[in-house]
C-alpha positions as YAML, in Angstrom:
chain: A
units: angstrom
residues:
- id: 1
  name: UNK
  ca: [5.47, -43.81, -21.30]
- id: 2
  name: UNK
  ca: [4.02, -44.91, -18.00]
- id: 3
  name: UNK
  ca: [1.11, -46.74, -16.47]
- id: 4
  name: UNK
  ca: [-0.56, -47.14, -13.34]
- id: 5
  name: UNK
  ca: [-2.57, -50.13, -11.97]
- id: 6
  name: UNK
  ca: [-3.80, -51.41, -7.95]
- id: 7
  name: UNK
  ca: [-5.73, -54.10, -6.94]
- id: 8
  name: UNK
  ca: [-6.46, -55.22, -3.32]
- id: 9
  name: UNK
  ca: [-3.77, -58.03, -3.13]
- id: 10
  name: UNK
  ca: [-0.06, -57.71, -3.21]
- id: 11
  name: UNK
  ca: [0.17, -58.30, -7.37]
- id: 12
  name: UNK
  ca: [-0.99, -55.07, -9.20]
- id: 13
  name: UNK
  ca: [-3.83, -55.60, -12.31]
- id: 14
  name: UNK
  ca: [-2.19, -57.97, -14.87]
- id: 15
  name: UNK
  ca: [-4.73, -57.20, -17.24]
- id: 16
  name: UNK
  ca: [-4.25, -53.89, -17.94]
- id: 17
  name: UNK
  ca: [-1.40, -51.73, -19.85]
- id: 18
  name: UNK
  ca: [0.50, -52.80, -16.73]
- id: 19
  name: UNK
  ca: [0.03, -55.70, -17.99]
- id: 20
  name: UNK
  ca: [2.34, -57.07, -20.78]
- id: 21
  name: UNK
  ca: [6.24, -50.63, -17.12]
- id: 22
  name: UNK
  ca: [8.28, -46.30, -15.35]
- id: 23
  name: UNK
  ca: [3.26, -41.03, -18.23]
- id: 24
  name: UNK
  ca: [0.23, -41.66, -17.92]
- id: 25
  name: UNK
  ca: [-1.51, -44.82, -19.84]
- id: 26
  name: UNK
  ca: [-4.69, -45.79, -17.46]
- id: 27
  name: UNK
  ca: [-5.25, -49.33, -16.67]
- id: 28
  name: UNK
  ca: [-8.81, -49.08, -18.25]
- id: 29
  name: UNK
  ca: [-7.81, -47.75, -21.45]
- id: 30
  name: UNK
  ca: [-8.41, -49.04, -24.69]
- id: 31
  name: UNK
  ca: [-5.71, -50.77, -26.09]
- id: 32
  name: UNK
  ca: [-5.39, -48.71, -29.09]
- id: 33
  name: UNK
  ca: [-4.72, -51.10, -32.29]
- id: 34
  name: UNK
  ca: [-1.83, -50.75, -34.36]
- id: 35
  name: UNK
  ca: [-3.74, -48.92, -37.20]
- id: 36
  name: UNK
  ca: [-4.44, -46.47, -34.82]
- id: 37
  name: UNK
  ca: [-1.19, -45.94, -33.06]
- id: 38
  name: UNK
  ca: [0.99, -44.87, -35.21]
- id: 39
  name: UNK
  ca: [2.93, -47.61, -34.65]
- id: 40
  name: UNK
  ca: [4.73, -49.53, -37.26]
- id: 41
  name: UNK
  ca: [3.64, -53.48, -36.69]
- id: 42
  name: UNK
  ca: [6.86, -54.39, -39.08]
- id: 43
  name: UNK
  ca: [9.13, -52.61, -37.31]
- id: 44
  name: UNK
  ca: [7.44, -53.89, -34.27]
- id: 45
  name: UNK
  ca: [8.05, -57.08, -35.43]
- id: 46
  name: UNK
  ca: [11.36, -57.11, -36.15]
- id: 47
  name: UNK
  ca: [12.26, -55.40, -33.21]
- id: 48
  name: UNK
  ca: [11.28, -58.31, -31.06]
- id: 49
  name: UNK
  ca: [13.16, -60.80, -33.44]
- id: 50
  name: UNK
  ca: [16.33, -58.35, -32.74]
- id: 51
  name: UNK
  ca: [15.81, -58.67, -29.02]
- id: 52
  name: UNK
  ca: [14.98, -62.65, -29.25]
- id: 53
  name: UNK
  ca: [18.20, -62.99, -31.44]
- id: 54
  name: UNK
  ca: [16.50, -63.93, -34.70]
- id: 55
  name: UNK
  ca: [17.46, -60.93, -36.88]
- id: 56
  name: UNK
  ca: [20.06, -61.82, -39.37]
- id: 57
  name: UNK
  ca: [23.23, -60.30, -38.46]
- id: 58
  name: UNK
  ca: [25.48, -57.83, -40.79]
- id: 59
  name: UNK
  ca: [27.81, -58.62, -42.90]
- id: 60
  name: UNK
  ca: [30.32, -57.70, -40.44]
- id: 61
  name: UNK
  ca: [28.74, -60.11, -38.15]
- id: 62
  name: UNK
  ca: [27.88, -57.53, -35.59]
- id: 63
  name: UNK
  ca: [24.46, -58.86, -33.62]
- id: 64
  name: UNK
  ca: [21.22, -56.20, -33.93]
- id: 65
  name: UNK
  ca: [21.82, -55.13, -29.82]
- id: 66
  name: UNK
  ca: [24.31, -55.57, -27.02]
- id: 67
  name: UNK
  ca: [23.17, -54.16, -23.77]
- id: 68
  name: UNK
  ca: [26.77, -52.97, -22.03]
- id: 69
  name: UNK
  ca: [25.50, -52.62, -18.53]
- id: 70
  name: UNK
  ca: [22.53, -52.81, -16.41]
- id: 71
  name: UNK
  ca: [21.54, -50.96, -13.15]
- id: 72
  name: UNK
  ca: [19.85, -49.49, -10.02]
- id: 73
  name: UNK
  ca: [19.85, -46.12, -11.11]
- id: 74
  name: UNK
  ca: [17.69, -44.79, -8.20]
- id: 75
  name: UNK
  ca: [16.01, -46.71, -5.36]
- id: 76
  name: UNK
  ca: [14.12, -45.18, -2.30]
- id: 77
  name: UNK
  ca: [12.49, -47.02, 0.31]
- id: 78
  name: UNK
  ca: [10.20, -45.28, 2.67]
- id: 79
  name: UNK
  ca: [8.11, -47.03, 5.53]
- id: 80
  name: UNK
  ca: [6.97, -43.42, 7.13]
- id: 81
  name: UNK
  ca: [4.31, -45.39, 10.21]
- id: 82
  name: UNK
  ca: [6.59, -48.17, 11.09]
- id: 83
  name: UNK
  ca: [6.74, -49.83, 13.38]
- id: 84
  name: UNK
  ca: [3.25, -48.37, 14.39]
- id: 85
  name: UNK
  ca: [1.57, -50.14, 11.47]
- id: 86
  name: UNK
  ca: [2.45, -53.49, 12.02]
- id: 87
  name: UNK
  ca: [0.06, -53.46, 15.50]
- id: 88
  name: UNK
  ca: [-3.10, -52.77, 13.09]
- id: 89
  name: UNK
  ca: [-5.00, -54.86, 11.30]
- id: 90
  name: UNK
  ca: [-4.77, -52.70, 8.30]
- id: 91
  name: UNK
  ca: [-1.32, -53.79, 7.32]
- id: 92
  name: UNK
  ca: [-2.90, -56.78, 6.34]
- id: 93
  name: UNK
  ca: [-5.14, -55.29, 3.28]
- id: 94
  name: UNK
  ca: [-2.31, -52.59, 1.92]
- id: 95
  name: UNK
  ca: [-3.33, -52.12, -1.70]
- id: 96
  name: UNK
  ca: [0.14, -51.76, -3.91]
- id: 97
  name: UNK
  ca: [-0.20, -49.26, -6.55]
- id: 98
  name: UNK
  ca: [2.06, -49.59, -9.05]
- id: 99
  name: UNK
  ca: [2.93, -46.43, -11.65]
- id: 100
  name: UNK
  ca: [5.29, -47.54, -14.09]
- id: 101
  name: UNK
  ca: [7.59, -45.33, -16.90]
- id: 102
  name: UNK
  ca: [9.87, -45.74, -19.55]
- id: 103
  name: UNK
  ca: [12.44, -43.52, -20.52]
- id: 104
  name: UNK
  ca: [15.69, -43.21, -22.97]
- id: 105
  name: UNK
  ca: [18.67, -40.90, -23.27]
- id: 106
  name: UNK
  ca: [21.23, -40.76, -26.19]
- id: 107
  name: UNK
  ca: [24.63, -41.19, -24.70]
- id: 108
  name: UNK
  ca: [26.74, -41.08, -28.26]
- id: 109
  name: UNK
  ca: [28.33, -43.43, -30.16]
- id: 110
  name: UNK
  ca: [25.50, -46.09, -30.42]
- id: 111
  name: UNK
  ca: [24.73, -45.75, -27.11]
- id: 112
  name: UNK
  ca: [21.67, -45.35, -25.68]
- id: 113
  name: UNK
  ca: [20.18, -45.81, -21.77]
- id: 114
  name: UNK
  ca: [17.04, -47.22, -20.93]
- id: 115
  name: UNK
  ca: [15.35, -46.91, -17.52]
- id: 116
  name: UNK
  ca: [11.94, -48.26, -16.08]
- id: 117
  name: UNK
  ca: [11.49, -45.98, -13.51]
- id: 118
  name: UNK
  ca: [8.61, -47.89, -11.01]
- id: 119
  name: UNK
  ca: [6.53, -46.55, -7.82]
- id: 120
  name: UNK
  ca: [5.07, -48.70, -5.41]
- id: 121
  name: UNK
  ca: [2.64, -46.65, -3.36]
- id: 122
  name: UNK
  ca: [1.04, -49.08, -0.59]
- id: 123
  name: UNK
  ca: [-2.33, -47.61, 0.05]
- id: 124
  name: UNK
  ca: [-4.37, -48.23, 3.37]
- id: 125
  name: UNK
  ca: [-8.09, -49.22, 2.76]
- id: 126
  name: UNK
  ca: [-10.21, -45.78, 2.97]
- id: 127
  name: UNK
  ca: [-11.05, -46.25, 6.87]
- id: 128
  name: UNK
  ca: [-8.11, -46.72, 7.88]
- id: 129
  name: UNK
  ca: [-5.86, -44.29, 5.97]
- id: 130
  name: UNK
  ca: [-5.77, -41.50, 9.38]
- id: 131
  name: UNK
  ca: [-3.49, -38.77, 7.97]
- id: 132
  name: UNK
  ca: [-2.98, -40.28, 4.45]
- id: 133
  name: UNK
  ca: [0.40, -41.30, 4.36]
- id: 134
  name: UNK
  ca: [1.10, -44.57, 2.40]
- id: 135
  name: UNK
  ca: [1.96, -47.48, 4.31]
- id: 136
  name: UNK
  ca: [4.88, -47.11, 2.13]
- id: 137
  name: UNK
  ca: [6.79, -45.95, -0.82]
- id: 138
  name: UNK
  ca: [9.30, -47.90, -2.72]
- id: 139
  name: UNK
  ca: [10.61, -45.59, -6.60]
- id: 140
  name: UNK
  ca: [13.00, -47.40, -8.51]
- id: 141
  name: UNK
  ca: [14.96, -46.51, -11.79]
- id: 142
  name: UNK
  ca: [16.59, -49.58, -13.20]
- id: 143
  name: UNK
  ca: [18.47, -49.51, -16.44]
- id: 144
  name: UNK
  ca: [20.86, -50.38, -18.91]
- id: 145
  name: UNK
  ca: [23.09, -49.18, -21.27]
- id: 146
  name: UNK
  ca: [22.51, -50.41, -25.03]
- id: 147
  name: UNK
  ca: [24.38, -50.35, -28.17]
- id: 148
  name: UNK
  ca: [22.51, -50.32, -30.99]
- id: 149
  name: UNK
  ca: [23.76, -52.90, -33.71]
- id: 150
  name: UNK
  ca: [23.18, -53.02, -37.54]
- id: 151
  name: UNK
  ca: [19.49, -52.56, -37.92]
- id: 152
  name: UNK
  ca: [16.65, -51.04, -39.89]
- id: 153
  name: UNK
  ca: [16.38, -47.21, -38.09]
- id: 154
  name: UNK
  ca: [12.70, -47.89, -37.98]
- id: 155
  name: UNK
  ca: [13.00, -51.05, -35.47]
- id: 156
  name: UNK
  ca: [15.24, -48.70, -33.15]
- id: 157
  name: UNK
  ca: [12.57, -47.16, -30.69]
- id: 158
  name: UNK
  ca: [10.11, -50.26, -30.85]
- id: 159
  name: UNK
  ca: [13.81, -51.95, -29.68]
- id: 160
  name: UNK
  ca: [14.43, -49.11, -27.08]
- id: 161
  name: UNK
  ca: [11.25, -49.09, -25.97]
- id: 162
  name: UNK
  ca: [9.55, -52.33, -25.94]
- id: 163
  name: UNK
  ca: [11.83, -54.92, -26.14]
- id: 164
  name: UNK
  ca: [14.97, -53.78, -23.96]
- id: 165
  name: UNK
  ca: [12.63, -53.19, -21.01]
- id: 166
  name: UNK
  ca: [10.98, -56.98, -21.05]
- id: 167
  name: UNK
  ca: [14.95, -57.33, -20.89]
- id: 168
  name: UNK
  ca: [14.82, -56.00, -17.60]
- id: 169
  name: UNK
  ca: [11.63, -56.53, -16.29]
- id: 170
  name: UNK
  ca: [12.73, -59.81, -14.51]
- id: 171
  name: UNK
  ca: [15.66, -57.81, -12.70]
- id: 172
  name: UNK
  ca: [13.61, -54.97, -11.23]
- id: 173
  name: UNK
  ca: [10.47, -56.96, -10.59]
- id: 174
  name: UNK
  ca: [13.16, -59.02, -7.99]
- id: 175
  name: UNK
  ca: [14.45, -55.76, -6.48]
- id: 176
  name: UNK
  ca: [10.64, -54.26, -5.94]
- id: 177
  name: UNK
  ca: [9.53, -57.75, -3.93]
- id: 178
  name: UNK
  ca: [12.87, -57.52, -2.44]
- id: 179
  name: UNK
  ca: [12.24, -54.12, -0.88]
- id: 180
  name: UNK
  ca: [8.94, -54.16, 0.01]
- id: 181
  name: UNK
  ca: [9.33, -57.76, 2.06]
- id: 182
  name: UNK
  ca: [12.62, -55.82, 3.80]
- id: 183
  name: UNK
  ca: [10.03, -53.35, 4.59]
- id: 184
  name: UNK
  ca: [8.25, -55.43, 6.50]
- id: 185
  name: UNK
  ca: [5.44, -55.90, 4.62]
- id: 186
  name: UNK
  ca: [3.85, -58.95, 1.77]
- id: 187
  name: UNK
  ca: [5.59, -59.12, -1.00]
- id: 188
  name: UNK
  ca: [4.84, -57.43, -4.10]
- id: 189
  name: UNK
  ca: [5.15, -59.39, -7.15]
- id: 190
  name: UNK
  ca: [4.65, -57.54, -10.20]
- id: 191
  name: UNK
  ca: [2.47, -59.65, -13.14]
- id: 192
  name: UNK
  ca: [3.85, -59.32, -16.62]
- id: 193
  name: UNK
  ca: [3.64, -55.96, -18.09]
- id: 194
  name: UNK
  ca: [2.55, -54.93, -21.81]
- id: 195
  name: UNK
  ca: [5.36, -52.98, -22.48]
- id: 196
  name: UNK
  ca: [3.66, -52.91, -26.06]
- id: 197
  name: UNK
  ca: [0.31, -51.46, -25.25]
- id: 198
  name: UNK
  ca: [2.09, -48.72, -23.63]
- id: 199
  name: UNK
  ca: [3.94, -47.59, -26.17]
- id: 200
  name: UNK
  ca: [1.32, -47.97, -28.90]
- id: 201
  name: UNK
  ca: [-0.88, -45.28, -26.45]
- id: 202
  name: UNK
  ca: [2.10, -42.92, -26.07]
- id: 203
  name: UNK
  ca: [2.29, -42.91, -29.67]
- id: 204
  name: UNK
  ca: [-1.26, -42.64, -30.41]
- id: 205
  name: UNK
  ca: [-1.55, -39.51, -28.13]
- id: 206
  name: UNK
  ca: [1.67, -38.00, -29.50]
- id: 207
  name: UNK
  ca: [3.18, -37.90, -26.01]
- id: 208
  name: UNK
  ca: [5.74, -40.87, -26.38]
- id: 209
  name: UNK
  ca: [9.39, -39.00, -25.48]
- id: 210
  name: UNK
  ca: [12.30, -41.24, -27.10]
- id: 211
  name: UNK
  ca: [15.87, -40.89, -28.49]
- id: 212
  name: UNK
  ca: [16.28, -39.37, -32.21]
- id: 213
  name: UNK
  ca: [16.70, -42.42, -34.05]
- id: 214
  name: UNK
  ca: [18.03, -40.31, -36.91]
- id: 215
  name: UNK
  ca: [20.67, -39.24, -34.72]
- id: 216
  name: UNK
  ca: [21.32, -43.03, -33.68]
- id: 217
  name: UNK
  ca: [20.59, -44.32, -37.08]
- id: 218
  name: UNK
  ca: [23.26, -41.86, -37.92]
- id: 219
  name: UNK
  ca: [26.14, -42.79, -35.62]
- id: 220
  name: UNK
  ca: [25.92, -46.44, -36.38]
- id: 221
  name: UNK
  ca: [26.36, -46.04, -40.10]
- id: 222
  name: UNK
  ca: [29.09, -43.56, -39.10]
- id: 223
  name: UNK
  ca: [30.90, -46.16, -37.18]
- id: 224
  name: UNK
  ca: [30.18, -48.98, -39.57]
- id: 225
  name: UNK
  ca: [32.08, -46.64, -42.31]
- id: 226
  name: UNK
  ca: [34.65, -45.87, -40.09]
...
């Protein structure tokens, strides 16, 4: 599940599926509605009360989520024409381009990761792009570790893949306007980003790549019996 957005300022399109993450969702693309999608609005639904805290716990009073750890899984900086750059007036116009992904991975037990992997591309206005290097580069993969609670099997990857990353947009939307100001460059601040549209377009073109929830669904009732 990705998406990819630029404008010319330092804050990427908020109006688009970057709009309210780390393959392929345009930022012009329809929003496809939830007839459409494939998507199950219910379990949509209660997926974001289970990440708010309003689903009703188990009888074992286990909450729906508990997110074990969270990460830098993977940042790279590059700055490949400093200090050069910073003499020319075209440092001043860099374009951030911002491609964003979501991925998970079954660890066992309940466990599941989730990471937003994000690219930061700073692009030089046409006349002044010379050999067409990017002003500079920053990739980050930031993520957490989840355990699944007590709920419905059909409000898993709407959980996984919605919810958990608005988790952790705040943390890696820090870390990108972190890096690209110790680049030497304006800050990037990333608007809010529809984590929902993109998943309703992965699903509508069959391409979304998630965890078996049958295999999670399984484990937690296999613990709970336990």
């Amino acid at each position: 599940m990705s998406d990819d957005t630029s404008r010319d300022d330092d804050a990427p399109n908020a109006d688009k599926p970057s709009a309210d993450k780390p393959s392929a969702a345009k930022p012009d693309a329809a929003k496809p509605d939830a007839e459409t999608s494939g998507a199950d609005p219910a379990a949509e639904a209660a997926a974001r009360a289970a990440a708010a805290g309003h689903a009703q716990e188990a009888d074992d009073g286990q909450p729906p989520y508990k997110i074990v750890a969270q990460y830098i899984k993977d940042l790279s900086v590059e700055n490949p024409q400093a200090p050069e750059i910073f003499s020319r007036p075209a440092s001043r116009r860099i374009r951030p381009q911002v491609s964003i992904d979501v991925t998970t991975r079954a660890l066992g037990a309940r466990l599941v990761e989730v990471v937003v992997h994000t690219e930061v591309k700073g692009a030089l206005p046409d006349e002044e792009s010379g050999d067409g290097r990017p002003a500079y580069l920053i990739e980050l993969a930031y993520g957490c570790a989840v355990e699944v609670g007590p709920i419905d099997k059909r409000t898993i990857e709407p959980l996984l893949m919605i919810e958990i990353p608005r988790i952790l947009y705040p943390y890696f939307r820090a870390i990108l306007s972190e890096s690209s100001r110790d680049a030497g460059f304006s800050i990037v601040m990333l608007p809010p980003i529809d984590f929902l549209a993109m998943y309703r377009t992965k699903k509508a073109q069959g391409a979304l790549q998630s965890v078996d929830v049958e295999q999670v669904a399984q484990e937690r009732a296999a613990q709970s019996e336990g």
